[in-house]
C-alpha positions in Angstrom: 25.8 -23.6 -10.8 22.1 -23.7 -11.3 19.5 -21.7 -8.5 17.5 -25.4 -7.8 21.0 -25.9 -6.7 20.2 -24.4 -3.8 16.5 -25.5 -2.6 16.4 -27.4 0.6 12.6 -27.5 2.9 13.1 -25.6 5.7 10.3 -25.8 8.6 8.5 -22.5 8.8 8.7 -22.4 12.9 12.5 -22.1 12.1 12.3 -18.7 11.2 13.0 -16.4 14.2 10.6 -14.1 14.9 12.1 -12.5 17.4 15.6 -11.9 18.6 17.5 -13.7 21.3 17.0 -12.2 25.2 20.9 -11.3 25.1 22.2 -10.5 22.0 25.5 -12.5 22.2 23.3 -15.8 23.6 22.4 -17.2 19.9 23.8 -20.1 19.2 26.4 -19.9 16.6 27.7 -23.3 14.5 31.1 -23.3 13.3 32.4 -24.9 10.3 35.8 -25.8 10.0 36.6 -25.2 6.0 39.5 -27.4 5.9 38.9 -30.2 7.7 34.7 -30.1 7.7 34.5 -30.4 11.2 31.5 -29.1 12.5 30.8 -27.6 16.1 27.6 -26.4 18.3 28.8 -22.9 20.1 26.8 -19.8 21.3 28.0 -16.4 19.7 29.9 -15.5 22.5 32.6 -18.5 22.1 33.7 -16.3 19.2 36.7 -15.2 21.4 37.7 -18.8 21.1 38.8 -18.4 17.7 40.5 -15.2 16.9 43.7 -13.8 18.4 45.6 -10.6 18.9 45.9 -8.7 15.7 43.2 -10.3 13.9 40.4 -8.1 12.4 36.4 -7.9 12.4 35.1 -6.5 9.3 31.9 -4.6 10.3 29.3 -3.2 8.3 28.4 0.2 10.5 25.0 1.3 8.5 22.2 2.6 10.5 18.4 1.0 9.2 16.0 3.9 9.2 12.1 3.3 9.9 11.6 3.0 6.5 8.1 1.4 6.2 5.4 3.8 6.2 1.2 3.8 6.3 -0.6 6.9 4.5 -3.9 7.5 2.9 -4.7 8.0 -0.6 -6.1 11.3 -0.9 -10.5 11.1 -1.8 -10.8 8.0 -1.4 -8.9 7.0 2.3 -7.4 3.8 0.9 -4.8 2.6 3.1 -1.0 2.6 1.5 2.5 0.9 2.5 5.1 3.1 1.4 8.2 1.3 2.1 11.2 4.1 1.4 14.5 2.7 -0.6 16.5 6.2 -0.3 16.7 9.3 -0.4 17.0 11.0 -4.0 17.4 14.8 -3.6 17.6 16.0 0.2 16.9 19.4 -1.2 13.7 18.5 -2.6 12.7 16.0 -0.7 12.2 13.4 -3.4 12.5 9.3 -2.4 12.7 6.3 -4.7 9.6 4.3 -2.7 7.9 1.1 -3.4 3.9 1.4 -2.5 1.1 -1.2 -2.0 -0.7 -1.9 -3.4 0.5 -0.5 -6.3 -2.3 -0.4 -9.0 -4.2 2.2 -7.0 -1.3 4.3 -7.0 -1.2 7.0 -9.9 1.4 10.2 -10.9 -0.2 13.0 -9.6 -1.9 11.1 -6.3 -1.1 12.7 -2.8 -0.6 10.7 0.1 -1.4 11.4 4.1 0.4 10.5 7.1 -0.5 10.2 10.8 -4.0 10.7 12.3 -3.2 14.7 12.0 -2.4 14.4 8.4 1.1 17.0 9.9 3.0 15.0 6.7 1.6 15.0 2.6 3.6 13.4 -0.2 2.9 13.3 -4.0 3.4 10.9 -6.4 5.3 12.4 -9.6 7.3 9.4 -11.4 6.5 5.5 -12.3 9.8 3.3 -11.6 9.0 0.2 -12.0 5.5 -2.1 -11.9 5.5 -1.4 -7.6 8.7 1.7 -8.0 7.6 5.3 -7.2 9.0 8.9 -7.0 7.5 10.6 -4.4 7.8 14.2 -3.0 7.4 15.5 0.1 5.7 18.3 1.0 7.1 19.5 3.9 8.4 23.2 4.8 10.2 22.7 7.8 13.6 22.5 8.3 15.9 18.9 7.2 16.3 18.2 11.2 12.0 18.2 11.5 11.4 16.5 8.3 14.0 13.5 9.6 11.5 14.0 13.4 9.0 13.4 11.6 9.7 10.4 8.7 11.2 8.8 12.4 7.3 9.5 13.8 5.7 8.1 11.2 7.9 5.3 9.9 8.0 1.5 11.5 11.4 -1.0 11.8 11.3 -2.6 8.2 11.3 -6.1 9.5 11.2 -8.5 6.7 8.0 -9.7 5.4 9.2 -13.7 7.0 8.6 -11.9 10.9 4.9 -12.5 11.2 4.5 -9.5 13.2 4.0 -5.7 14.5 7.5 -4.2 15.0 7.5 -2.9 18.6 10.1 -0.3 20.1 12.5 -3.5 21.1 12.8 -3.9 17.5 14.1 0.3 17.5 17.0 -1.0 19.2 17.4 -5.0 18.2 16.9 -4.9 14.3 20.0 -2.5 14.7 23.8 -3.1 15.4 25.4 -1.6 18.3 27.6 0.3 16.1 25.6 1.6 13.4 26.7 5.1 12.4 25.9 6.3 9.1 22.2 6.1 8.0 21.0 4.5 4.6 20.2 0.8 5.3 16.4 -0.9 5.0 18.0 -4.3 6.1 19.5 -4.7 9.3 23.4 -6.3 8.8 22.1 -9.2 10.6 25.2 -10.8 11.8 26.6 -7.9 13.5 23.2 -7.7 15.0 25.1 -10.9 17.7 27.6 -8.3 19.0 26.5 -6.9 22.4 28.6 -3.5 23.8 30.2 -5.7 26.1 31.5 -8.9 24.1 33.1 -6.0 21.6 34.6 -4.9 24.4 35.8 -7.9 25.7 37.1 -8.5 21.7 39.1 -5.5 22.0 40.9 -6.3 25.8 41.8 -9.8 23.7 43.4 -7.1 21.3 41.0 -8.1 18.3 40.9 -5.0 15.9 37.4 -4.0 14.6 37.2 -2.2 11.0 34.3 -0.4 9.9 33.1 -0.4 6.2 29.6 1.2 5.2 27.2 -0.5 2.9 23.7 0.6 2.9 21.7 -2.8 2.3 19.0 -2.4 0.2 15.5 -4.8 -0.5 17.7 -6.5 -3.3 18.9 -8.4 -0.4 16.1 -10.4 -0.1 14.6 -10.0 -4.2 14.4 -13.6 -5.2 16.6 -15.0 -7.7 13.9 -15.3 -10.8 16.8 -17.1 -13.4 18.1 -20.4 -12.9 21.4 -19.9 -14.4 23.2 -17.9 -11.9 25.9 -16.1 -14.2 22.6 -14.1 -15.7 21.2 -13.0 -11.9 21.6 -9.0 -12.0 21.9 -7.5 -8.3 20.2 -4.6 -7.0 23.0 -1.8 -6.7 24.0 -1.2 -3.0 25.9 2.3 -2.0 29.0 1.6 0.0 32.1 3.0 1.2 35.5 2.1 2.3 37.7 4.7 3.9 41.7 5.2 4.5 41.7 3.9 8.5 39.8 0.9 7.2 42.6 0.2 4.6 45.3 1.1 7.2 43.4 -1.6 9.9 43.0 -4.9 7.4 46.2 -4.1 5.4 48.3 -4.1 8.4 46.4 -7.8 9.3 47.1 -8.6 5.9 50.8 -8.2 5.8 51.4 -9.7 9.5 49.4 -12.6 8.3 46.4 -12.3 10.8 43.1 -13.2 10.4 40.6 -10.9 8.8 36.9 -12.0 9.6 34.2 -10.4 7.5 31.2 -9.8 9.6 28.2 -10.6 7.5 27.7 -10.8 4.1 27.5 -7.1 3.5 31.1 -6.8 4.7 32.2 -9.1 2.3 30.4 -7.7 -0.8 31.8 -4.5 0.5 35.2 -5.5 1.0 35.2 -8.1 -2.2 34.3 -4.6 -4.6 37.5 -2.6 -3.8 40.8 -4.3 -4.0 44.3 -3.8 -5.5 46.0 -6.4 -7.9 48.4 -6.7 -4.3 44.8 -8.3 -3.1 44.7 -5.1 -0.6 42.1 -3.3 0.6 42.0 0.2 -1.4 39.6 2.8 -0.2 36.3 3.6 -2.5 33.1 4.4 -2.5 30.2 4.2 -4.9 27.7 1.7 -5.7 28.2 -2.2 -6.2 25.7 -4.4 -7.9 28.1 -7.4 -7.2 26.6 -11.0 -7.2 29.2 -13.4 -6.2 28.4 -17.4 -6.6 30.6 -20.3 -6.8 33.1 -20.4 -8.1 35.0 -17.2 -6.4 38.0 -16.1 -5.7 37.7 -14.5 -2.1 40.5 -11.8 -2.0 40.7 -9.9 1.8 38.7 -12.0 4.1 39.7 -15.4 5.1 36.5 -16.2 7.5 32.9 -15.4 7.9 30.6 -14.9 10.0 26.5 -14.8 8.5 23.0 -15.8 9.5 20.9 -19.0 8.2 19.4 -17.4 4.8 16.4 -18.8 3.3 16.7 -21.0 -0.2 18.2 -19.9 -3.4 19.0 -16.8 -1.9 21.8 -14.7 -2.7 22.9 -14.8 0.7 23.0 -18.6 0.6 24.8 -18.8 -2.4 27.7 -16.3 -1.6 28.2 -18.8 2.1 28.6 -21.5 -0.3 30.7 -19.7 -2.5 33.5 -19.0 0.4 33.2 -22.1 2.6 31.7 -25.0 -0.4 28.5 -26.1 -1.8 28.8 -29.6 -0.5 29.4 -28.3 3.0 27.3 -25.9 3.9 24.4 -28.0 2.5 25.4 -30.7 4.8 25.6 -27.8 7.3 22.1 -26.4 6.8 20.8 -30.0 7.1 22.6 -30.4 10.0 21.2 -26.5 11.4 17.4 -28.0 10.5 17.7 -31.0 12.5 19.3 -29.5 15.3 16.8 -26.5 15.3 18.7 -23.8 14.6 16.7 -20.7 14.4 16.8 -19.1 10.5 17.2 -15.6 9.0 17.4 -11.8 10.3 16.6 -12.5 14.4 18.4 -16.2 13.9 21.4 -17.7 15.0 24.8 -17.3 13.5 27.2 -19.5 11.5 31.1 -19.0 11.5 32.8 -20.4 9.0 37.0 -20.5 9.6 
């Protein structure tokens, strides 16, 4: 398939910029593979559709405050330092994108905060807008973590036309993130409140947790129009032995597994058996997948409204159809659905 494939207008007013008052209030459409029936819900009519015994796949990364404002050194320009991850804890060393980048030289040190309490140098090129950057802190790894949290803002996505405020701490995060490492929230676990998981569980609905650290590839656009030549960003992720244990078991007693965003899935979709079992890994997956695909664990979905020819749009069409979730998304525009990370959700069964 071709990336114009997947162009459609969508209104700019129909990108959320903020979440819903109650998490589990969205609106959620469901699409019916088989038949293409198509329904209007709210997230919390999810316990409509699974059973005893099925499975929610989660992805339980944290997001870190990962964009950051500093000050060249001389001359006082003012610098976004968005942080990608962490390369040597010992040394303190990041992989960073800065802007703008031009002004931004090997060698340059960087200020943060009013009191100037954190400094960072620039010592490697990465790419045209990549950086290696040290930081030069003496304290101990629990006060250097204090202080990045200090100084560093929610990375909302450059489409949320706005400051990130302290409701964002809490709502551009899942309610079970764990394990710290993501710069993008996994936005359609963002929907489950503490009490509709718990109300998931009383209906005997298993939850299993896999870890994939979303990166900015998520939202790089798709610069090729032939699709088979796309390369994705590697993502770190991780799949461990009471994860297996939880979706195998579904698996074998012919349950449902639902993969809970599109993270889960590229997570679950990069470690399987020839059996078409979950195995445990971990390591780093640059998988793109696009129709036509082979789904091998999960047998439903649950994802946001992505924006065109992304590669969040093009792995929904790869488990549920082109020609449906196009007529979907029409459908989602019309009706005023609201679009992307803070947006409403889609469930596709």
């Amino acid at each position: 398939m071709k990336l114009s494939q997947f162009k459609f207008d969508l209104p700019l007013n129909l990108i959320a910029q903020n979440p819903a008052k109650k998490r589990e209030d969205a609106r959620m459409m469901v699409i019916h593979r088989k038949t293409g029936q198509i329904e209007n819900k709210h997230f919390r009519d999810i316990l409509d559709y699974f059973d005893d015994k099925d499975v929610f796949a989660v992805n339980n990364t944290k997001v870190f405050p990962a964009r950051m404002y500093g000050r060249k050194e001389k001359t006082g320009a003012k610098i976004e330092v968005f942080l990608l991850r962490e390369l040597n804890k010992e040394h303190r060393l990041w992989d960073v994108i800065v802007d703008p980048a031009r002004k931004i030289r090997v060698g340059n040190k960087l200020y943060f905060g009013d009191s100037e309490d954190l400094v960072a140098e620039v010592i490697d090129n990465t790419t045209s807008r990549g950086r290696t950057i040290k930081f030069l802190f003496e304290g101990s790894e629990d006060e250097f973590r204090e202080i990045l949290e200090k100084h560093g803002e929610t990375p909302l996505p450059k489409y949320i036309k706005r400051k990130p405020d302290e409701e964002d701490r809490e709502r551009y995060q899942t309610v079970y993130a764990k394990h710290e490492g993501a710069v993008a929230a996994p936005t359609a676990g963002l929907h489950f409140s503490r009490e509709l998981i718990k109300r998931c569980e009383i209906k005997g609905i298993r939850f299993a947790e896999v870890t994939l650290h979303t990166g900015l590839g998520t939202f790089r656009p798709i610069e090729v129009e032939d699709l088979s030549k796309h390369k994705m960003d590697a993502e770190y992720y991780r799949i461990d032995e009471t994860c297996c244990k939880i979706v195998n078991k579904a698996k074998e007693t012919n349950h449902r597994i639902c993969s809970i965003g599109t993270t889960s899935m590229r997570a679950l979709e990069s470690s399987f058996t020839a059996q078409r079992l979950l195995k445990p890994s971990e390591g780093w997956t640059n998988m793109f997948i696009h129709p036509p695909y082979d789904f091998s664990i999960a047998d439903s979905l649950v994802t946001n409204f992505h924006l065109p020819k992304t590669s969040l749009l093009i792995m929904t069409c790869a488990f549920a159809g082109y020609d449906l979730i196009m007529e979907a998304y029409k459908k989602a525009i019309k009706d005023k659905y609201r679009f992307f990370s803070y947006g409403d959700a889609m469930l596709i069964v």
